[in-house]
One Martini backbone bead per residue (centre of mass of N, CA, C, O) as a GRO file, in nm:
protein
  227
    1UNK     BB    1   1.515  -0.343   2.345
    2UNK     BB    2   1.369  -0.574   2.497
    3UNK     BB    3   1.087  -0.443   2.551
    4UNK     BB    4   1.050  -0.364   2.255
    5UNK     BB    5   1.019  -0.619   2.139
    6UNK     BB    6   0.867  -0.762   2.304
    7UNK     BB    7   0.597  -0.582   2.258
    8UNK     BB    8   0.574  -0.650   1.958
    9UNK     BB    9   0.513  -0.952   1.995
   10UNK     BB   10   0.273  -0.903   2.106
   11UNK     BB   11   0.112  -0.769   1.883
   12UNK     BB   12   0.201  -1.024   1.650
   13UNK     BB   13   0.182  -1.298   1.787
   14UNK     BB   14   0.499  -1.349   1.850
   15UNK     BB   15   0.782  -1.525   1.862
   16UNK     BB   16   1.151  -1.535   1.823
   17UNK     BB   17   1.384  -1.704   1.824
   18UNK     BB   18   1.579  -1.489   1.664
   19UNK     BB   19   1.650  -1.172   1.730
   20UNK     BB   20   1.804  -1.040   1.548
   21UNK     BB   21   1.593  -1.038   1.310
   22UNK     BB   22   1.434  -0.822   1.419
   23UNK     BB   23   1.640  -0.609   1.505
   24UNK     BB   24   1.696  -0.577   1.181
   25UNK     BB   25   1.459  -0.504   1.109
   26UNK     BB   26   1.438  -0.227   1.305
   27UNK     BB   27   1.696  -0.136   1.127
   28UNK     BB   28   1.803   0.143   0.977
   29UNK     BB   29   2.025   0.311   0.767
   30UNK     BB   30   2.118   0.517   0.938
   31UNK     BB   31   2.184   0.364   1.179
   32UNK     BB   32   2.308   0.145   0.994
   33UNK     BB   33   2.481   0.035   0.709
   34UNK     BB   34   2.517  -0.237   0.858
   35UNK     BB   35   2.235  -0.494   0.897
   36UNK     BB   36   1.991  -0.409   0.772
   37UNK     BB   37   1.682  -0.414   0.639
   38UNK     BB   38   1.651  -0.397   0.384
   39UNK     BB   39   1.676  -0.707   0.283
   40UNK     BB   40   1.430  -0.781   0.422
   41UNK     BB   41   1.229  -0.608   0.269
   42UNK     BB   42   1.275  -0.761  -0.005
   43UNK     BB   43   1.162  -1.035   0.117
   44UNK     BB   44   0.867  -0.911   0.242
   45UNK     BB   45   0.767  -0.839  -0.069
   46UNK     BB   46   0.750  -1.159  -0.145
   47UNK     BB   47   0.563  -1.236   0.070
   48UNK     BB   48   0.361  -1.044   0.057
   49UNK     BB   49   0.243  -1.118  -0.222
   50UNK     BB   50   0.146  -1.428  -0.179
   51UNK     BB   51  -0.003  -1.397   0.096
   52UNK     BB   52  -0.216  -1.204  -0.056
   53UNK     BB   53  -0.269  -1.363  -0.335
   54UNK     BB   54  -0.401  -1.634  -0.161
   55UNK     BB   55  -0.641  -1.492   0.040
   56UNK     BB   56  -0.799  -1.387  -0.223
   57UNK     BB   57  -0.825  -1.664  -0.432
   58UNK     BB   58  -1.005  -1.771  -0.133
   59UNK     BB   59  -1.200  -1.542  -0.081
   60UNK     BB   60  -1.240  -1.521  -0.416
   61UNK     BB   61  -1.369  -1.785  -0.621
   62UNK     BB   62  -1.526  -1.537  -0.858
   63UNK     BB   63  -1.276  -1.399  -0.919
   64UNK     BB   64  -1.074  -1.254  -1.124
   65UNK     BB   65  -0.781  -1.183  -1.217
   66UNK     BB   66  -0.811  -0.890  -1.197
   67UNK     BB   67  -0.954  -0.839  -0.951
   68UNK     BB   68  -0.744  -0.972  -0.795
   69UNK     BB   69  -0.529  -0.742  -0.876
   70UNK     BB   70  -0.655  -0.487  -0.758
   71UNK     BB   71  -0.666  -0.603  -0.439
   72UNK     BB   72  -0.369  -0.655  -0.429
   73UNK     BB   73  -0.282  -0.356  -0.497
   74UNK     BB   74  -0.489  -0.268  -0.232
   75UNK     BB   75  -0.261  -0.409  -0.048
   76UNK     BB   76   0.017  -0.362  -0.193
   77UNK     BB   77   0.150  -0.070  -0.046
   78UNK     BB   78   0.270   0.160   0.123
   79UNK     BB   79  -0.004   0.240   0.269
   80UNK     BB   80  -0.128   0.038   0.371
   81UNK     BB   81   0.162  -0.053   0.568
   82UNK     BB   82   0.147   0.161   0.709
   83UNK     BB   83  -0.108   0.087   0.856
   84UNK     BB   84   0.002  -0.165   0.979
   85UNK     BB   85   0.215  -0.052   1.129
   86UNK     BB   86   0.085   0.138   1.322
   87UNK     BB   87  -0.091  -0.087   1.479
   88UNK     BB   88   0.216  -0.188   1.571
   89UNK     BB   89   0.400   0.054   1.660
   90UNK     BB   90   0.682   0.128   1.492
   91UNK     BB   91   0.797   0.397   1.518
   92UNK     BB   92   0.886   0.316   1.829
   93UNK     BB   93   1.109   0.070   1.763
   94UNK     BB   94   1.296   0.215   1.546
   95UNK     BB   95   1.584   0.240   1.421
   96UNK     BB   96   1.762   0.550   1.412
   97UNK     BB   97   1.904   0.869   1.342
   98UNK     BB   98   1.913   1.192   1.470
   99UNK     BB   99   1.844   1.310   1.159
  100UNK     BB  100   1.588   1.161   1.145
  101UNK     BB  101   1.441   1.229   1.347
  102UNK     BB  102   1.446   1.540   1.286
  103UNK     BB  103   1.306   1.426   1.011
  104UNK     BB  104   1.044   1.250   1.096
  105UNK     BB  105   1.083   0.918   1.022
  106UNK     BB  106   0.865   0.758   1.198
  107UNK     BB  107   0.622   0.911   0.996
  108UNK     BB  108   0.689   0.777   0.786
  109UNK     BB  109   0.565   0.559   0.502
  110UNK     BB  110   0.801   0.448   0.384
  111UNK     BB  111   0.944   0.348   0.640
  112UNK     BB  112   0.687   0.203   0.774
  113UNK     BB  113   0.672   0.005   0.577
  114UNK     BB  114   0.931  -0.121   0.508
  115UNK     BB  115   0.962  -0.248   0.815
  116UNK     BB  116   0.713  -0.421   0.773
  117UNK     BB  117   0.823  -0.616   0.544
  118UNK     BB  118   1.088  -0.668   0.752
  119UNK     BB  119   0.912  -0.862   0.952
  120UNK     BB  120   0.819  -1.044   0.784
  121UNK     BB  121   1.093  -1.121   0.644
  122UNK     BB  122   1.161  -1.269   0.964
  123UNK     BB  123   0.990  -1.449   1.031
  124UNK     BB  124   1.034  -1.638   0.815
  125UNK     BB  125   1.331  -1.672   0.858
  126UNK     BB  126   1.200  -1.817   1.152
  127UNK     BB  127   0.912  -1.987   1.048
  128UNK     BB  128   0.809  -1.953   0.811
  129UNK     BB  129   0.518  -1.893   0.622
  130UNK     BB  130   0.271  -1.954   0.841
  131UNK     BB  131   0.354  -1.725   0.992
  132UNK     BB  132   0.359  -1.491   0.798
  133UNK     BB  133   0.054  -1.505   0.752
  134UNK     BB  134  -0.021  -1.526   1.064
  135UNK     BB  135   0.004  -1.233   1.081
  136UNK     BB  136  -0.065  -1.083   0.837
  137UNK     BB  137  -0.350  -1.140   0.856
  138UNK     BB  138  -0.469  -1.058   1.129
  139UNK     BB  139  -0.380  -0.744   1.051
  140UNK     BB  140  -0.554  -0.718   0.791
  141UNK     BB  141  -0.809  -0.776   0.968
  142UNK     BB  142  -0.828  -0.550   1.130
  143UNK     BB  143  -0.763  -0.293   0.940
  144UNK     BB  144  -0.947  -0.477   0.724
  145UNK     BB  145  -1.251  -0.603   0.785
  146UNK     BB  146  -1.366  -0.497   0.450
  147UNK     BB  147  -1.301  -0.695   0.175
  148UNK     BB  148  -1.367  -0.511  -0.122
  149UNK     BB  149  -1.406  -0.338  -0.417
  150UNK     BB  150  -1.592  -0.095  -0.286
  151UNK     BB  151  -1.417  -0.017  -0.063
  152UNK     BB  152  -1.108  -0.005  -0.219
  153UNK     BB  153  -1.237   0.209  -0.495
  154UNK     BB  154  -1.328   0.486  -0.442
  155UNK     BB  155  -1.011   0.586  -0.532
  156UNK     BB  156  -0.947   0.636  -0.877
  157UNK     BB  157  -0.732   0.836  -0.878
  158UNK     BB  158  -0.518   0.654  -0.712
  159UNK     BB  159  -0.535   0.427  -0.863
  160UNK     BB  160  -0.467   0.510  -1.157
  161UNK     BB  161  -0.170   0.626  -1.005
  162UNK     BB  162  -0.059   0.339  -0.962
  163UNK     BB  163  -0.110   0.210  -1.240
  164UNK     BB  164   0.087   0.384  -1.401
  165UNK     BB  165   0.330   0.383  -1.244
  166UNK     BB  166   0.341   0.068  -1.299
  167UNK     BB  167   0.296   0.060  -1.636
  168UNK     BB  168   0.444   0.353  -1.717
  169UNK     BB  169   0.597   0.601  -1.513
  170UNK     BB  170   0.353   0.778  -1.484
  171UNK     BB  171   0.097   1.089  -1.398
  172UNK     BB  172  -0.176   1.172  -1.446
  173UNK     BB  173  -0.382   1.453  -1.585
  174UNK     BB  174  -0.573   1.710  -1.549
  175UNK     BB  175  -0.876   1.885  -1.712
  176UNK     BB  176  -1.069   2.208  -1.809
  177UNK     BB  177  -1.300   2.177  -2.063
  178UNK     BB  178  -1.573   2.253  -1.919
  179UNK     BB  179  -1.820   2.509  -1.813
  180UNK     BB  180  -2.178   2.510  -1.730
  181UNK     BB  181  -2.416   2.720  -1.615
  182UNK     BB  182  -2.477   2.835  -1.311
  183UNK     BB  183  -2.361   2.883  -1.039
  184UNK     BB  184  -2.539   2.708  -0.832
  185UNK     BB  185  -2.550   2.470  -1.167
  186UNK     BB  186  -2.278   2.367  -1.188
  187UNK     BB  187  -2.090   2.225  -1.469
  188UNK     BB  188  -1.761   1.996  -1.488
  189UNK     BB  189  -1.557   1.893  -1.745
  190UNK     BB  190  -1.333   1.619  -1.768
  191UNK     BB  191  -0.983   1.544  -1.852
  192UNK     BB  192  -0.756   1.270  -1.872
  193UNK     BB  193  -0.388   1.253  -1.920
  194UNK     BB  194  -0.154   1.043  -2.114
  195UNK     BB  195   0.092   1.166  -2.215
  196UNK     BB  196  -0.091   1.399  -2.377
  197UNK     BB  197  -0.338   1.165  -2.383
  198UNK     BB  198  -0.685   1.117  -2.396
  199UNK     BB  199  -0.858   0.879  -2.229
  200UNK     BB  200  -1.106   1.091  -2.021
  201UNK     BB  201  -1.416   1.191  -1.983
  202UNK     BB  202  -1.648   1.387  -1.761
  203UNK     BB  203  -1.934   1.471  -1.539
  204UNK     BB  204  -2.005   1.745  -1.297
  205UNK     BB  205  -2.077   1.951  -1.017
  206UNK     BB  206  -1.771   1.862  -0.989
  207UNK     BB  207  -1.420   1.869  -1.011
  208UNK     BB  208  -1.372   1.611  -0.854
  209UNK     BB  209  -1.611   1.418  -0.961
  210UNK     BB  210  -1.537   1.418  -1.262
  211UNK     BB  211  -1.235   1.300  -1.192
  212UNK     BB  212  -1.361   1.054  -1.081
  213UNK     BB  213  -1.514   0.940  -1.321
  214UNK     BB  214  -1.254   0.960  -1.553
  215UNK     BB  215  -1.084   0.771  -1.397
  216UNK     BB  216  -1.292   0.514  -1.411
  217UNK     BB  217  -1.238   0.521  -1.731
  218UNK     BB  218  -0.986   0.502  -1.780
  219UNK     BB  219  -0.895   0.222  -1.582
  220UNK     BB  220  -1.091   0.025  -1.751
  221UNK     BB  221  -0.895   0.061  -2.011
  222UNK     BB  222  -0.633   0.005  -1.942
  223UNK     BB  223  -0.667  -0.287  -1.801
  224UNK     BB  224  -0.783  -0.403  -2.092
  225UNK     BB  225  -0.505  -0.346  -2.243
  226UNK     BB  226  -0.319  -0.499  -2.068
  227UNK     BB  227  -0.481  -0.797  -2.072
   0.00000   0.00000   0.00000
């Protein structure tokens, strides 16, 4: 375990102080029912929140709070964190228990989110803001070299459900309103509907595209009506 520690120590350019405090980050509730990362993982869920909304509102002072607010759902979610984790090869140092093993347990997306929230969470009770900033941060630049509107919202359907299902509790379902032309040259009309309410239709010469477009028209409604 002291090995397994050294390498991520060296991933995220930070020593511990208290190593215990990793210890309890990398341990999975499969492996010990008690002393487990939960706990850590609640407090870097709350660290990383600060944390990435202080960087976008230094980086970006000319953005809405909307977008800020936007900006910051596409970096504080499972996806990206997961993406963090990799990073770290975090998979590789969880303590997990052996049906976890059997169940792929290092490969899960929330197991290895959730793991990472809780390395933050232990920095900080390790050493304060500074360095839980300094460490989330620069892996966030590593993994997102690029953080802007246009490369973050490319996905307007994953970013509409990911609106819907916080702030409404369920996700939206699409729907082909209607199809024309010849085959070659078909037009697909689509329309998204939340709880059986169409919110927006688009067209497009793909289902897929028409999706996104109509996602993109939703999302922009509902964001101005919950503001």
């Amino acid at each position: 375990m002291k090995e397994s520690i050294k390498a991520l120590e060296q991933r995220l350019d930070y020593q511990f102080k208290d190593t215990q405090l990793i210890t309890q980050a990398l341990t999975h509730k499969s492996y010990k029912k008690t002393n487990n990362n939960e706990r850590l993982e609640f407090l870097g869920d709350a660290v990383l929140d600060l944390i990435v909304g202080e960087y976008l509102y230094m980086k970006f002072p000319s953005k809405s709070e909307g977008e800020l607010s936007r900006l910051r759902a596409s970096l504080v979610n499972d996806k990206s964190f997961k993406n963090l984790a990799l990073e770290l090869d975090l998979g590789n140092h969880i303590l997990i228990s052996a049906a976890e093993e059997n169940n792929k347990g290092r490969d899960k997306d929330s197991l290895l989110s959730n793991t990472f929230e809780a390395i933050i969470g232990a920095i900080y009770l390790d050493n304060g803001i500074k360095s839980a900033t300094k460490a989330a941060i620069t892996l966030l630049e590593k993994v997102y070299p690029k953080i802007d509107m246009q490369t973050l919202f490319k996905d307007y359907k994953t970013l509409l459900q990911e609106f819907t299902q916080a702030n409404f509790g369920t996700i939206p379902e699409y729907t082909l309103v209607r199809s024309s032309g010849p085959d070659h040259n078909k037009e697909f009309e689509m329309a998204v509907l939340l709880r059986g309410k169409e919110l927006a239709i688009a067209c497009a010469t793909t289902k897929k595209e028409a999706e996104q477009k109509a996602a993109k028209k939703a999302f922009k409604i509902l964001e101005k009506d919950t503001h």
